[in-house]
Steps between C-alpha positions, in 0.01 A plus 500: 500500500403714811564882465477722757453896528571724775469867520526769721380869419840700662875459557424510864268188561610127426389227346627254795192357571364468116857328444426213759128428424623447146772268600328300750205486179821307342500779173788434276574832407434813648464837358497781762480923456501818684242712303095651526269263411296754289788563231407332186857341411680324789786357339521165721169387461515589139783267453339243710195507358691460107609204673180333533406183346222292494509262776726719743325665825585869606452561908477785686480585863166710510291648163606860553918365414387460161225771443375819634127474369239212388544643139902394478418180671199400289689536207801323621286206631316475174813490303685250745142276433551535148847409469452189726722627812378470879512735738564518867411786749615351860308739699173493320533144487455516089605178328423423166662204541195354720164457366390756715724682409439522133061530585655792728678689176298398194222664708714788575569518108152455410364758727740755356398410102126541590605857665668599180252392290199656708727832510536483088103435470478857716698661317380357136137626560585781701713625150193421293279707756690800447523400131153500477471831664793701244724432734850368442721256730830427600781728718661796359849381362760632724786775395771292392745797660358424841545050411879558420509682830311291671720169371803693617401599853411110482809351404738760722344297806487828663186563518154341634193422265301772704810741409516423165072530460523817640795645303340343175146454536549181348281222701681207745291318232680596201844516624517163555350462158715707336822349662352150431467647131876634525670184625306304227642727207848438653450098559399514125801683452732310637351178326578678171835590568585121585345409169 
């Protein structure tokens, strides 16, 4: 089955054009939203990507509909590889249902392992560096006071990620960490209650 997701980031702009490349792409089902690209949960593409089964192909109009940065898209295209599902990005010309297509995103996949693993190397013998010198690694554990707040000025949707940095001193980093953290504990939750 052909999926397809279009978003826009305000109430003002439209998704007109998305709507009809999608269409004329001949997606079955269409899954469209009015919200930033840089919040973490977008409830649409959340339920559209739940949908996802091996076999089916998700299409887009243009890379930036489904992600803001390389990271979110790396780690989308690496699970959609996993689970067997193709992707289409209509502006980039992306198909992973091509041969090309797939070289074009295994690479794209590959290249981002080998930049996580190089950045774990750094980081492994930088630690045992400072080790080796009496000193001691890792970040200073944040106040859980200024978390809760932080979570809070997160989930009003009032407030931007700069805002909430500033007010909190919590990094863009670690909010989105620590919300990923949250909406785990309350999947988990949820999963419990059913049982």
């Amino acid at each position: 089955m052909k999926f397809g997701y279009a978003r826009v980031s305000t109430g003002e702009q439209n998704t007109d054009r998305q709507l009809d490349a999608l269409r004329e792409y001949g997606v079955d089902e269409i899954y469209e939203e009015k919200i930033s690209g840089g919040k973490r949960s977008r409830p649409q593409l959340n339920l559209l990507l739940s949908k996802l089964r091996t076999g089916d192909t998700l299409v887009v109009y243009e890379l930036k509909r489904l992600g803001r940065n390389t990271k979110q898209l790396l780690a989308m295209a690496e699970e959609f590889q996993a689970n067997g599902i193709e992707f289409v990005s209509l502006t980039e010309k992306l198909d992973t249902t091509t041969p090309m297509g797939r070289f074009v995103f295994t690479t794209w996949c590959a290249l981002a392992q080998l930049d996580r693993e190089i950045i774990s190397e750094n980081t492994k013998s930088g630690l045992a560096a400072a080790k080796a010198r009496g000193r001691i690694g890792g970040r200073k554990p944040h106040d859980k006071k200024q978390i809760e707040k932080a979570l809070k000025m997160y989930f009003s949707n009032e407030f931007s990620i700069k805002e909430i940095t500033e007010s909190t001193g919590v990094s863009k980093a670690s909010i989105y960490e620590y919300v990923h953290k949250y909406e785990k504990n309350l999947e988990r939750k949820k999963e419990h209650g059913k049982e």
